[in-house]
PDB file as gemmi writes it, atoms N, CA and C in Angstrom:
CRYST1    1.000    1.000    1.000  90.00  90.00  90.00 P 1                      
ATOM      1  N   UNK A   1       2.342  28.068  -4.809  1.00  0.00           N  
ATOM      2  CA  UNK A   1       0.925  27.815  -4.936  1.00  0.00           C  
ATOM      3  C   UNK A   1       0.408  27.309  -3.591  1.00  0.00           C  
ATOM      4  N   UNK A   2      -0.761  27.820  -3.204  1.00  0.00           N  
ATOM      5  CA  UNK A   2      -1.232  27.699  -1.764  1.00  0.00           C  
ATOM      6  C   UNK A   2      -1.997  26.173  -1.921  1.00  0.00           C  
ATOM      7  N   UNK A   3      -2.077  25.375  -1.387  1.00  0.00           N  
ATOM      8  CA  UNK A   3      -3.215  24.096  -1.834  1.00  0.00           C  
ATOM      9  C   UNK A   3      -4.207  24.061  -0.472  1.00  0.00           C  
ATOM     10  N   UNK A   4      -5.090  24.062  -0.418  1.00  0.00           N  
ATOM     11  CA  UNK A   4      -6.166  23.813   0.243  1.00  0.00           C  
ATOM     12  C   UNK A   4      -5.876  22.415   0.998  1.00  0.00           C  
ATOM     13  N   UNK A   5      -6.450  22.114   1.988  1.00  0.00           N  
ATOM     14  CA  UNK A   5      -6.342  20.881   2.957  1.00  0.00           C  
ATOM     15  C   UNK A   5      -7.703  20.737   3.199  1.00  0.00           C  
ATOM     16  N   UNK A   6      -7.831  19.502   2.382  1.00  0.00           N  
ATOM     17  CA  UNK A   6      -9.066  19.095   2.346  1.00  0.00           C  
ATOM     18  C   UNK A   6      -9.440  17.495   2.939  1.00  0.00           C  
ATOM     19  N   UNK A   7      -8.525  17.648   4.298  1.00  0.00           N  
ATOM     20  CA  UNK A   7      -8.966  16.676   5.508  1.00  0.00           C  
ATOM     21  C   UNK A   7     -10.056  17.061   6.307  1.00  0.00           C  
ATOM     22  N   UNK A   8     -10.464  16.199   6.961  1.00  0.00           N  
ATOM     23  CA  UNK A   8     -11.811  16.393   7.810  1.00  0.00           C  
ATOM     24  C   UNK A   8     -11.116  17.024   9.097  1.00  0.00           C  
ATOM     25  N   UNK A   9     -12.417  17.573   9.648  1.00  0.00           N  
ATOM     26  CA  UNK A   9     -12.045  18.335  11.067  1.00  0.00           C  
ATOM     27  C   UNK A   9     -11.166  17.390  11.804  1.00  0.00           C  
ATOM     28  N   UNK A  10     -11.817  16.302  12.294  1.00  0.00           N  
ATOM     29  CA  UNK A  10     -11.031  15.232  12.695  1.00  0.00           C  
ATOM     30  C   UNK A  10      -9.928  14.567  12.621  1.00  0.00           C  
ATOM     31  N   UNK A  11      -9.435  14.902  11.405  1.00  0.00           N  
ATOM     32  CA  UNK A  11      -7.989  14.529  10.940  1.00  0.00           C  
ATOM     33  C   UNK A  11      -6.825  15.670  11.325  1.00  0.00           C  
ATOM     34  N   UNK A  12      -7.449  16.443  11.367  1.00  0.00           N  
ATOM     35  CA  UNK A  12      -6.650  18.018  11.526  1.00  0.00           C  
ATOM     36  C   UNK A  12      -6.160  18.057  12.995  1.00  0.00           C  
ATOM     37  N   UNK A  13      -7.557  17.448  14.016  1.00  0.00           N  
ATOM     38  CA  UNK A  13      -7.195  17.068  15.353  1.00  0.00           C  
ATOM     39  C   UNK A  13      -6.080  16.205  15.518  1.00  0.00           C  
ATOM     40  N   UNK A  14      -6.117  15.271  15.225  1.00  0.00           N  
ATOM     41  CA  UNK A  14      -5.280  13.806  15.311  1.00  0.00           C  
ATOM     42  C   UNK A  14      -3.703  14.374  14.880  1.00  0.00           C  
ATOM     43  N   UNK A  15      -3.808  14.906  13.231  1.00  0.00           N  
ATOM     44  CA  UNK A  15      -2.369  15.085  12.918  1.00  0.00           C  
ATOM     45  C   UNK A  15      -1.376  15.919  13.954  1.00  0.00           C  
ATOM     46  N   UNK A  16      -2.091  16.734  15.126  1.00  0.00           N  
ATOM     47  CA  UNK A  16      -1.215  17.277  15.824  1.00  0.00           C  
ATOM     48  C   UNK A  16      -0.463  16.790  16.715  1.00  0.00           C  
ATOM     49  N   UNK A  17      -1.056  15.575  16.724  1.00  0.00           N  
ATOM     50  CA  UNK A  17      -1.040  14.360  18.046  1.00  0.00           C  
ATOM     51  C   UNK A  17       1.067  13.887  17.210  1.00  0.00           C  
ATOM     52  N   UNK A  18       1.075  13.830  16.113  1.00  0.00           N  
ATOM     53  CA  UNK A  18       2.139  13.450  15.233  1.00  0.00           C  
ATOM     54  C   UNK A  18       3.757  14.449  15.595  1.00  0.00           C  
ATOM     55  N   UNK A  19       3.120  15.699  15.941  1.00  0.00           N  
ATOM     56  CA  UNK A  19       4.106  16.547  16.360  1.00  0.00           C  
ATOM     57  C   UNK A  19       5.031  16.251  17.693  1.00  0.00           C  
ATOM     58  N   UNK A  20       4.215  15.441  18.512  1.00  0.00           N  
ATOM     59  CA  UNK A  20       4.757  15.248  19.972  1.00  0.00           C  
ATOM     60  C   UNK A  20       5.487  14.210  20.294  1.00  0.00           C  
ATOM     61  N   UNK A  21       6.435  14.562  21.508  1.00  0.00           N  
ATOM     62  CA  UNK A  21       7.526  13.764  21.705  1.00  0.00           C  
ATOM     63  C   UNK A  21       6.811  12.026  22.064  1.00  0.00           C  
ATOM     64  N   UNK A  22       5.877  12.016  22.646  1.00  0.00           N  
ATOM     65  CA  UNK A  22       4.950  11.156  22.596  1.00  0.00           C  
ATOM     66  C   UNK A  22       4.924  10.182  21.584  1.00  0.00           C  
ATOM     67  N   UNK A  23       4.541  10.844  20.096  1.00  0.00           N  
ATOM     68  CA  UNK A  23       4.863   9.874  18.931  1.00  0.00           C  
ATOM     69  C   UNK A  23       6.006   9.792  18.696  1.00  0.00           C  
ATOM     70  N   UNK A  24       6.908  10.765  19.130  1.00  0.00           N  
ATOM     71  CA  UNK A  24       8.182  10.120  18.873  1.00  0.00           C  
ATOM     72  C   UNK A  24       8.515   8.576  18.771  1.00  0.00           C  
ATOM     73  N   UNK A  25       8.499   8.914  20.492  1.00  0.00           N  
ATOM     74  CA  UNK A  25       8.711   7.581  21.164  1.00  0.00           C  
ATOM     75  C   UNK A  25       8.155   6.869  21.129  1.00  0.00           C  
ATOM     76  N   UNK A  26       6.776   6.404  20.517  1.00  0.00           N  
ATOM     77  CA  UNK A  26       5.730   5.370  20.051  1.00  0.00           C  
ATOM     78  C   UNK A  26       6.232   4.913  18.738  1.00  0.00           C  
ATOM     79  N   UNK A  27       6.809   6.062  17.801  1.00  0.00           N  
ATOM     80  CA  UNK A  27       7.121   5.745  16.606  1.00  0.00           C  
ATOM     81  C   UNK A  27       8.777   4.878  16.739  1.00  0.00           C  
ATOM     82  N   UNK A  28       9.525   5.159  17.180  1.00  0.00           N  
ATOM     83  CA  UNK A  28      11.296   4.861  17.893  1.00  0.00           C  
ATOM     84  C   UNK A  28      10.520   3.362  18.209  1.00  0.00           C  
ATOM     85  N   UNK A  29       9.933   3.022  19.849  1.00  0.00           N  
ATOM     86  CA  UNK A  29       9.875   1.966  19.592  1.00  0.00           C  
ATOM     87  C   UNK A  29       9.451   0.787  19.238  1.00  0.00           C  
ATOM     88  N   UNK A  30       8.484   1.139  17.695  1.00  0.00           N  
ATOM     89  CA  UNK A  30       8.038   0.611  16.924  1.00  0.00           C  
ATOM     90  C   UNK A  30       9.207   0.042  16.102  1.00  0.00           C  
ATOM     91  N   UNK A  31       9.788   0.997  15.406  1.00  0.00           N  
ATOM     92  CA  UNK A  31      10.971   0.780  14.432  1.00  0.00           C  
ATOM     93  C   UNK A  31      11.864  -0.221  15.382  1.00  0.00           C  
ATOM     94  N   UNK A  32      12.122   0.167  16.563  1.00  0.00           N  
ATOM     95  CA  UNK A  32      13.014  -1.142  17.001  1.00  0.00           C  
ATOM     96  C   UNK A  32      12.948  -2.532  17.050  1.00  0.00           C  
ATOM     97  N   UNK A  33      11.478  -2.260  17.501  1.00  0.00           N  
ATOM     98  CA  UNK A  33      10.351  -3.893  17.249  1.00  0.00           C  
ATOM     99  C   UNK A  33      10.592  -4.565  15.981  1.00  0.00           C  
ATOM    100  N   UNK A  34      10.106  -3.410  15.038  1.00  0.00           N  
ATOM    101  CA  UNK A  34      10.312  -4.150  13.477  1.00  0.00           C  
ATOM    102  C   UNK A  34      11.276  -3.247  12.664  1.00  0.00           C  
ATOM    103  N   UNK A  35      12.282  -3.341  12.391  1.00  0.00           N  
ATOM    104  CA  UNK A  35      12.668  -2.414  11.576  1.00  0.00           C  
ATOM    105  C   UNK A  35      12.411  -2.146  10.015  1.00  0.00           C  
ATOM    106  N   UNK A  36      11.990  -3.316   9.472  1.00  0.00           N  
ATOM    107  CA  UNK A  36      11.710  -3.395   7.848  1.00  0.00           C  
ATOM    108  C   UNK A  36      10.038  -3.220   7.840  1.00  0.00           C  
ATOM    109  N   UNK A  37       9.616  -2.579   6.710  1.00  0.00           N  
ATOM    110  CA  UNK A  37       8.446  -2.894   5.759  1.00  0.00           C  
ATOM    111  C   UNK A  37       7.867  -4.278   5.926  1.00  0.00           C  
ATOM    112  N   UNK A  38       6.672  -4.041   7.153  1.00  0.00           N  
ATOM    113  CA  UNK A  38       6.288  -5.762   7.183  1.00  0.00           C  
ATOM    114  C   UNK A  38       5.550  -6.162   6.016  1.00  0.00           C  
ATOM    115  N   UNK A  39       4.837  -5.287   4.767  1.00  0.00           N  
ATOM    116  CA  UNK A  39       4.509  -5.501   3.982  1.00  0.00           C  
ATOM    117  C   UNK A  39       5.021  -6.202   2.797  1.00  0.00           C  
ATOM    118  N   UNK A  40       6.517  -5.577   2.383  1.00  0.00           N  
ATOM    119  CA  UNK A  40       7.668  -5.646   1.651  1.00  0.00           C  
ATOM    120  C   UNK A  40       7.946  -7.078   2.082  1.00  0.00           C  
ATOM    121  N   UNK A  41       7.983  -7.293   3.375  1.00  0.00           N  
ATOM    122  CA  UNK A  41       8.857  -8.678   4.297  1.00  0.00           C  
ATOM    123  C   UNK A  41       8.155  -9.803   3.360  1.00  0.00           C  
ATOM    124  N   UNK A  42       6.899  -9.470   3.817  1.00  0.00           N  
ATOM    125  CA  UNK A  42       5.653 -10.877   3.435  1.00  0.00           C  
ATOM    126  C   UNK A  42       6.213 -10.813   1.837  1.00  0.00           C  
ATOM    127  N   UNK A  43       6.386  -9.988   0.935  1.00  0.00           N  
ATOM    128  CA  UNK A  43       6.750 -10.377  -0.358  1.00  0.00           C  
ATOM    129  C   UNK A  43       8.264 -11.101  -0.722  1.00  0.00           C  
ATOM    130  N   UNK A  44       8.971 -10.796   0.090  1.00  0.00           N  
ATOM    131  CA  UNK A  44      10.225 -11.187  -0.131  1.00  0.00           C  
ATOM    132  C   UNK A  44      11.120 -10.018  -0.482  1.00  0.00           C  
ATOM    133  N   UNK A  45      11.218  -8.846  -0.175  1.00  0.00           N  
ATOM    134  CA  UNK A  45      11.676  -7.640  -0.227  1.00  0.00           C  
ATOM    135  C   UNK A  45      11.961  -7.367   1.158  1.00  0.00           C  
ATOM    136  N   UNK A  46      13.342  -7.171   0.783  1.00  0.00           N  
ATOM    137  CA  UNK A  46      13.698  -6.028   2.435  1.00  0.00           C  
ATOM    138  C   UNK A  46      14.173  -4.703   2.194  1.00  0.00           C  
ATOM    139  N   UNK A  47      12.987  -3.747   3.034  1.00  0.00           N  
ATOM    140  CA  UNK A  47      13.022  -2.626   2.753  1.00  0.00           C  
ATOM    141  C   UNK A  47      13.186  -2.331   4.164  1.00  0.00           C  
ATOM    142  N   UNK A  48      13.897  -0.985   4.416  1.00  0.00           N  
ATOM    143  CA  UNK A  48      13.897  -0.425   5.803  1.00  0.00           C  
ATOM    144  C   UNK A  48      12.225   0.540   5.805  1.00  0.00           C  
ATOM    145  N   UNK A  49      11.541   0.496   7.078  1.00  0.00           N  
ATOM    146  CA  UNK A  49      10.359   0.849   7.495  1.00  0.00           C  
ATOM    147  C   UNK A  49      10.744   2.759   7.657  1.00  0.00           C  
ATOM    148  N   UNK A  50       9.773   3.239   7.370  1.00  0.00           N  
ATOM    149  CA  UNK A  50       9.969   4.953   7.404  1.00  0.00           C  
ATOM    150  C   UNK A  50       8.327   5.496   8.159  1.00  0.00           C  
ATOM    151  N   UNK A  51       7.350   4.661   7.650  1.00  0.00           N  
ATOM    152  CA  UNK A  51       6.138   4.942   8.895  1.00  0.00           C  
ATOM    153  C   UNK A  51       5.591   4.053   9.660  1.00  0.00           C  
ATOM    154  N   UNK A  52       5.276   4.917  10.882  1.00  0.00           N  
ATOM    155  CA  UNK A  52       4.669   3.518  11.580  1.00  0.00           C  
ATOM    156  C   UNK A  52       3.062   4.295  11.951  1.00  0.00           C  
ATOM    157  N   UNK A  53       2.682   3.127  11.346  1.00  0.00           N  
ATOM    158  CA  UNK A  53       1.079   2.831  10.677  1.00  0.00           C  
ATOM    159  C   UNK A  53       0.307   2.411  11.002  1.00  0.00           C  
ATOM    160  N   UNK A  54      -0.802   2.962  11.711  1.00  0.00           N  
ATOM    161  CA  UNK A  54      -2.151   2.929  12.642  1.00  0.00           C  
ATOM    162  C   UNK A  54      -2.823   1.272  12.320  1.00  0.00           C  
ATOM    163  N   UNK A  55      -2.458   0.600  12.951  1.00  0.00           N  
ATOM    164  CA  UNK A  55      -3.259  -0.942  12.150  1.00  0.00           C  
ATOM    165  C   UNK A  55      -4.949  -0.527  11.963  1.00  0.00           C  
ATOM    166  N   UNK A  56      -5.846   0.053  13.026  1.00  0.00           N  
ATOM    167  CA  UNK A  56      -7.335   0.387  12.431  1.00  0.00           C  
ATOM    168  C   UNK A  56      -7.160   2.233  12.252  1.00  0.00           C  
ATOM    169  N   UNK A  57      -7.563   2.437  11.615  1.00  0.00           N  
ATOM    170  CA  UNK A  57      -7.673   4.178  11.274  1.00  0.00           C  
ATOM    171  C   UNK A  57      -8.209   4.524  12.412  1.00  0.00           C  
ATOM    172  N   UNK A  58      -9.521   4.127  13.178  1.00  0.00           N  
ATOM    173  CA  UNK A  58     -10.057   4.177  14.228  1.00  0.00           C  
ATOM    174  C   UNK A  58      -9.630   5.247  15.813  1.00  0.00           C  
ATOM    175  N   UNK A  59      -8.097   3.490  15.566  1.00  0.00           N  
ATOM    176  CA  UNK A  59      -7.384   4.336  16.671  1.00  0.00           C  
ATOM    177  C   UNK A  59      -6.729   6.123  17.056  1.00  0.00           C  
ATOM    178  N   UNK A  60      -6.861   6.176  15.703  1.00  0.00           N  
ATOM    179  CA  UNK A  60      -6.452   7.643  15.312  1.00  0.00           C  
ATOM    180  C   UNK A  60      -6.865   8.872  15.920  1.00  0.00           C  
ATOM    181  N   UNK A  61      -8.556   8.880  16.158  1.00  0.00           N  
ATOM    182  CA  UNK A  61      -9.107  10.024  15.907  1.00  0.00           C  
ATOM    183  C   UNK A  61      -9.615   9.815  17.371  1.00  0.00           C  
ATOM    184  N   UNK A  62      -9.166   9.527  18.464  1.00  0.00           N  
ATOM    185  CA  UNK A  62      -9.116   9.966  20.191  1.00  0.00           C  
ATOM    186  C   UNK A  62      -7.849   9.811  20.447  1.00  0.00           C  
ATOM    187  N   UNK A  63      -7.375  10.817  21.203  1.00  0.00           N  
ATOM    188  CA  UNK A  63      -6.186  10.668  21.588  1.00  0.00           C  
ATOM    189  C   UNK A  63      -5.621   9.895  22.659  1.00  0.00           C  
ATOM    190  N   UNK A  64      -6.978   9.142  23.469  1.00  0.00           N  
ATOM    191  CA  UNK A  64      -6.352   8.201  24.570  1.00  0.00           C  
ATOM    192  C   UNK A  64      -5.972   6.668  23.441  1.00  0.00           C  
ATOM    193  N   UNK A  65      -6.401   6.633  22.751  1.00  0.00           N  
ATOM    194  CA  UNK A  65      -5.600   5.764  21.865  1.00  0.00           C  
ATOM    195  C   UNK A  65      -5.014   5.955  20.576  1.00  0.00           C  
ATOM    196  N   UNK A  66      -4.564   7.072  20.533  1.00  0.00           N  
ATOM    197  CA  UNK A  66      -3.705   7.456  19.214  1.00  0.00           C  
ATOM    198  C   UNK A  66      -2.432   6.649  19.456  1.00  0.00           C  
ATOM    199  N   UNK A  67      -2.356   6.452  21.021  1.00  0.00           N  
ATOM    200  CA  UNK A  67      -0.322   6.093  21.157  1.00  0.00           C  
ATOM    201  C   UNK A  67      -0.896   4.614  21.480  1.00  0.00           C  
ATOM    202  N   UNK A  68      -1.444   4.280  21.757  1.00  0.00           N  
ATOM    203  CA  UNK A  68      -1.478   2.343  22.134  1.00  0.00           C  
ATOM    204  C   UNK A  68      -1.267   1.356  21.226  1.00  0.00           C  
ATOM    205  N   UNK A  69      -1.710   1.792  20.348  1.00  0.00           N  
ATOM    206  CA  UNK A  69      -1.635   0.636  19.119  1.00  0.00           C  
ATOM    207  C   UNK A  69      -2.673  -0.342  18.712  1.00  0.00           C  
ATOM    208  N   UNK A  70      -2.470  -1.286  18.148  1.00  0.00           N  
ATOM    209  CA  UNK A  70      -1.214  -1.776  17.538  1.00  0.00           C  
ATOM    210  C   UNK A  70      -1.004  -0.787  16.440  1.00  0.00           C  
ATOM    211  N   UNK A  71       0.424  -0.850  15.896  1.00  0.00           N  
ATOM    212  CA  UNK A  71       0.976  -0.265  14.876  1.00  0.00           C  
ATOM    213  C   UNK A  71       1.703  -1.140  13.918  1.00  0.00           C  
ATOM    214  N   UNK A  72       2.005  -0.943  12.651  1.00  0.00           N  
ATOM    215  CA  UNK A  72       2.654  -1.902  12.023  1.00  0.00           C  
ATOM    216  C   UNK A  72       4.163  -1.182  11.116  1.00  0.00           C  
ATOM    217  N   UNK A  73       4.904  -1.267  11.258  1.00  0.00           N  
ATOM    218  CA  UNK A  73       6.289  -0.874  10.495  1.00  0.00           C  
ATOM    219  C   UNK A  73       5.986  -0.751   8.995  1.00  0.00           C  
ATOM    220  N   UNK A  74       6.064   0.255   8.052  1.00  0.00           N  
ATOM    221  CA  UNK A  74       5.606   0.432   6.641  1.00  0.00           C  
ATOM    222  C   UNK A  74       6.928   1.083   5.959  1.00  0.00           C  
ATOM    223  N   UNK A  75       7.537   0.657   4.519  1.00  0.00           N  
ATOM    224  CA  UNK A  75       7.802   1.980   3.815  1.00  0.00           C  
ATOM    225  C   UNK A  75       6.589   2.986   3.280  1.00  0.00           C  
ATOM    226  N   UNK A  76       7.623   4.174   2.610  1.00  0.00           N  
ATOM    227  CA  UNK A  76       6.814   5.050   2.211  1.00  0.00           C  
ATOM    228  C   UNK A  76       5.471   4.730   1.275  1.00  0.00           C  
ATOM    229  N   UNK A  77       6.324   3.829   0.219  1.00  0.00           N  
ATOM    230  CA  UNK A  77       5.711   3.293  -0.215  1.00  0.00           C  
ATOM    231  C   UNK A  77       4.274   2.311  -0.505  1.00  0.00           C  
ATOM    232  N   UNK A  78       4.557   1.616   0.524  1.00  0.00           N  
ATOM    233  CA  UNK A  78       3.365   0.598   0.726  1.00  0.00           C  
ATOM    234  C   UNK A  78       2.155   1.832   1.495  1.00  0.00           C  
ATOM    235  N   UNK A  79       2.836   2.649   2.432  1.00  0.00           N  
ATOM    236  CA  UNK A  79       1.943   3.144   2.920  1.00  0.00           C  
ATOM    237  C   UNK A  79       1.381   4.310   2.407  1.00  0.00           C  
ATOM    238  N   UNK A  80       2.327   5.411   1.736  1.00  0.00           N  
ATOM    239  CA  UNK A  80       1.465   6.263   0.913  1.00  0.00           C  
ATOM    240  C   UNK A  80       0.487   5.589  -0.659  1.00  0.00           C  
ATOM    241  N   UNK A  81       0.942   3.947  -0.886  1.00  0.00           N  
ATOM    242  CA  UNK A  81       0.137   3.237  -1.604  1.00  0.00           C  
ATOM    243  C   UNK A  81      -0.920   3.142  -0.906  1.00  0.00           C  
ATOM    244  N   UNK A  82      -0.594   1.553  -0.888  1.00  0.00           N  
ATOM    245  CA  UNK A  82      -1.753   0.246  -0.402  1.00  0.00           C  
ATOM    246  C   UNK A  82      -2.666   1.193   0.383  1.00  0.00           C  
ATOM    247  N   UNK A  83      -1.886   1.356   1.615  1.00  0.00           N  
ATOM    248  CA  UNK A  83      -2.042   1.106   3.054  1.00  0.00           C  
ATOM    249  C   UNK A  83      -3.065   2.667   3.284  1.00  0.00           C  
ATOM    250  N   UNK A  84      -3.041   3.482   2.162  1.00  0.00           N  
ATOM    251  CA  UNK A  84      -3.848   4.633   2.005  1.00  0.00           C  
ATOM    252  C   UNK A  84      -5.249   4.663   1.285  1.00  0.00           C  
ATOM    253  N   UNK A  85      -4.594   3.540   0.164  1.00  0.00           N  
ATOM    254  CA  UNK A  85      -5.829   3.235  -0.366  1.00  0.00           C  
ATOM    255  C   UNK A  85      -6.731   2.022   0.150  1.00  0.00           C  
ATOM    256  N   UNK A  86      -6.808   1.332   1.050  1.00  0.00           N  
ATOM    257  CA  UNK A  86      -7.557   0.667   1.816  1.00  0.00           C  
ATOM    258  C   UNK A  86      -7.708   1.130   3.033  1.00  0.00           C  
ATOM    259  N   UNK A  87      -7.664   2.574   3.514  1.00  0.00           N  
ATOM    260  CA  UNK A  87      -8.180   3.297   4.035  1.00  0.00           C  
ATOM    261  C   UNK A  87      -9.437   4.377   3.544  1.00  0.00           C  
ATOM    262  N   UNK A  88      -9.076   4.565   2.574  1.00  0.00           N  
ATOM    263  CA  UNK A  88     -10.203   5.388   2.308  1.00  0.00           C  
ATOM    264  C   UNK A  88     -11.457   4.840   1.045  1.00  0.00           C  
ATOM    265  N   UNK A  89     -10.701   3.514   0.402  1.00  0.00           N  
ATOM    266  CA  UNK A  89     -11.794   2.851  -0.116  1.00  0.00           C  
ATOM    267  C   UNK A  89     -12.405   1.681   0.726  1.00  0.00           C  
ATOM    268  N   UNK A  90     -10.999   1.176   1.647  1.00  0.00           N  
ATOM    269  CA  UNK A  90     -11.824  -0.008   2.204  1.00  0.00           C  
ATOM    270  C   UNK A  90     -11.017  -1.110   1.950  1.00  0.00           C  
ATOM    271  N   UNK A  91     -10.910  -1.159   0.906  1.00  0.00           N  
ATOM    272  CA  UNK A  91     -10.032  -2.371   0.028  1.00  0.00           C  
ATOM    273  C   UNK A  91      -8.820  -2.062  -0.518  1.00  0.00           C  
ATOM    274  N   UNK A  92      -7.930  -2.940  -1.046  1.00  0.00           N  
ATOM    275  CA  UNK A  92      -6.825  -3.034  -1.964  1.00  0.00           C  
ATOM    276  C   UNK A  92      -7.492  -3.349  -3.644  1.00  0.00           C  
ATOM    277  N   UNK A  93      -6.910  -2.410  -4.348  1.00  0.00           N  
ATOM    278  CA  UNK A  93      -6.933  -2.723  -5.689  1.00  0.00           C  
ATOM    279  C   UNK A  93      -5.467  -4.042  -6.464  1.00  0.00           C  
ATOM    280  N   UNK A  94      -4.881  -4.408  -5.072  1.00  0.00           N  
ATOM    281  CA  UNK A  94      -3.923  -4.808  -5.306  1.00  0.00           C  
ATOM    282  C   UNK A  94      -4.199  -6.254  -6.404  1.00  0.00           C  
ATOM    283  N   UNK A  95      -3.266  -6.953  -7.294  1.00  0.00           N  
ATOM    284  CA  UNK A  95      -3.600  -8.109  -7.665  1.00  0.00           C  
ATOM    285  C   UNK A  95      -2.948  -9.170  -7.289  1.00  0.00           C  
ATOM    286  N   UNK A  96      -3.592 -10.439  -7.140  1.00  0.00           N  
ATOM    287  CA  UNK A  96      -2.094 -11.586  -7.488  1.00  0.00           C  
ATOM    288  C   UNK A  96      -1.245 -11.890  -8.338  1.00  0.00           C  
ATOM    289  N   UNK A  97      -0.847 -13.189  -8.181  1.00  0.00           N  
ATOM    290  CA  UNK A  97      -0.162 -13.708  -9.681  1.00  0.00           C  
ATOM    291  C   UNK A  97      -1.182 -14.256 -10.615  1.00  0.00           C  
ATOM    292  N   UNK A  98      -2.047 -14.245 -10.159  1.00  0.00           N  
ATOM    293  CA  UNK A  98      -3.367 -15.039 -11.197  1.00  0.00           C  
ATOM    294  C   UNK A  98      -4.030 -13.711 -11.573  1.00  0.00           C  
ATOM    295  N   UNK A  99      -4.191 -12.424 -11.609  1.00  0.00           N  
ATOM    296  CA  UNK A  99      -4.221 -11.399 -11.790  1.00  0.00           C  
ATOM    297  C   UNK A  99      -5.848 -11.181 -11.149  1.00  0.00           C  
ATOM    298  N   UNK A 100      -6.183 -11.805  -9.707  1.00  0.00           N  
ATOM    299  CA  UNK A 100      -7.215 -11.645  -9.236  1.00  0.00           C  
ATOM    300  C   UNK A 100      -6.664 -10.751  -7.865  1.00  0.00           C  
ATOM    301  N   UNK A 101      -7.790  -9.516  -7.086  1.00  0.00           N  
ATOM    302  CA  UNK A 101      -7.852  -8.933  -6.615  1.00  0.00           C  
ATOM    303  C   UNK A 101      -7.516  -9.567  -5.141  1.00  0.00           C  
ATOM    304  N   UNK A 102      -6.595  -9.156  -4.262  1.00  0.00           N  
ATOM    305  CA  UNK A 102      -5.902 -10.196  -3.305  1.00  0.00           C  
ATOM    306  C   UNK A 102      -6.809  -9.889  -1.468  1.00  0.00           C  
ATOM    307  N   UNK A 103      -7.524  -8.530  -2.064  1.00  0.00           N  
ATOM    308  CA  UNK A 103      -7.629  -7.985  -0.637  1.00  0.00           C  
ATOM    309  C   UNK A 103      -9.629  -9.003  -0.692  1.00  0.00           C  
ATOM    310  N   UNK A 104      -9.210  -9.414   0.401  1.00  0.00           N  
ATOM    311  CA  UNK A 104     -10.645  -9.855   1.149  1.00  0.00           C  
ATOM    312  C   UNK A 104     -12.300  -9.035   0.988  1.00  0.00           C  
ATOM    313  N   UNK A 105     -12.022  -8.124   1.101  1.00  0.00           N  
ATOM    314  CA  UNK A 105     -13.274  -7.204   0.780  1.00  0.00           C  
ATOM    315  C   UNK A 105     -13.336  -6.216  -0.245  1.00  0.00           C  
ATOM    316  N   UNK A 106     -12.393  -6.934  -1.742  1.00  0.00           N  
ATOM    317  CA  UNK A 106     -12.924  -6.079  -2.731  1.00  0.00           C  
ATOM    318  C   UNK A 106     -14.033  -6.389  -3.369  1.00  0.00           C  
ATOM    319  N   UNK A 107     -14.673  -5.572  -4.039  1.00  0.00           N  
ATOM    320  CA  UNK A 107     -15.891  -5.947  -4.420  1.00  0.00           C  
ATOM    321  C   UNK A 107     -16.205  -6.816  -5.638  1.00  0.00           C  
ATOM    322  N   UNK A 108     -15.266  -7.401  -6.245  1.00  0.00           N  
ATOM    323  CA  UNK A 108     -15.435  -8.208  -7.066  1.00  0.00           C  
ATOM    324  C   UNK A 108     -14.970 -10.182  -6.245  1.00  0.00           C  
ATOM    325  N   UNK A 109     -15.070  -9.772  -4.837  1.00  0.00           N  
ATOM    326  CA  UNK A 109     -14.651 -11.244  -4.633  1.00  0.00           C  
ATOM    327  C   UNK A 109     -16.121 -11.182  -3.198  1.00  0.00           C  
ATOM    328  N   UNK A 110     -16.992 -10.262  -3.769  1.00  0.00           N  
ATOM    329  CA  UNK A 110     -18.125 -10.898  -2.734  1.00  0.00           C  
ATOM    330  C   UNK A 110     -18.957 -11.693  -3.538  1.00  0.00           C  
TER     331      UNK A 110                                                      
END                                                                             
């Protein structure tokens, strides 16, 4: 089944930037910096890191700063989660232990 790619022009630019030895080596020595899930870390989970993850989306979409950073060490997880969905909503739907919404700019804590 064929699926349609229904990223913006802009994203289509950037993802090629991902192919090059360039990110390699941006991505290599990221992982050396941090090797675990700094997300996972802060919970008390040690997970080994598998992306390394644009800290503002921003940086993404010019290529004189696609490779500078900052970047942050992620599993798959957190980042095809969280770290996707407070990209494209803004916020975390995430909760606490008090079962209130943890991220700073969700819309039930303005």
């Amino acid at each position: 089944m064929n699926r349609s790619d229904r990223r913006s022009p802009e994203a289509a630019q950037y993802r090629k930037l991902y192919k090059t030895s360039a990110w390699a080596k941006t991505r290599e020595s990221q992982f050396r910096k941090q090797p675990l899930c700094e997300w996972c870390k802060v919970r008390g989970r040690i997970v080994a890191a598998a992306v390394c993850h644009h800290v503002s989306p921003s940086q993404k979409l010019r290529p004189e700063t696609f490779f500078a950073g900052p970047f942050t060490s992620l599993c798959k997880d957190c980042h095809d989660g969280r770290a996707q969905q407070i990209e494209v909503r803004g916020y975390s739907t995430e909760v606490g232990a008090d079962g209130f919404p943890i991220h700073p700019k969700h819309p039930s804590l303005r």
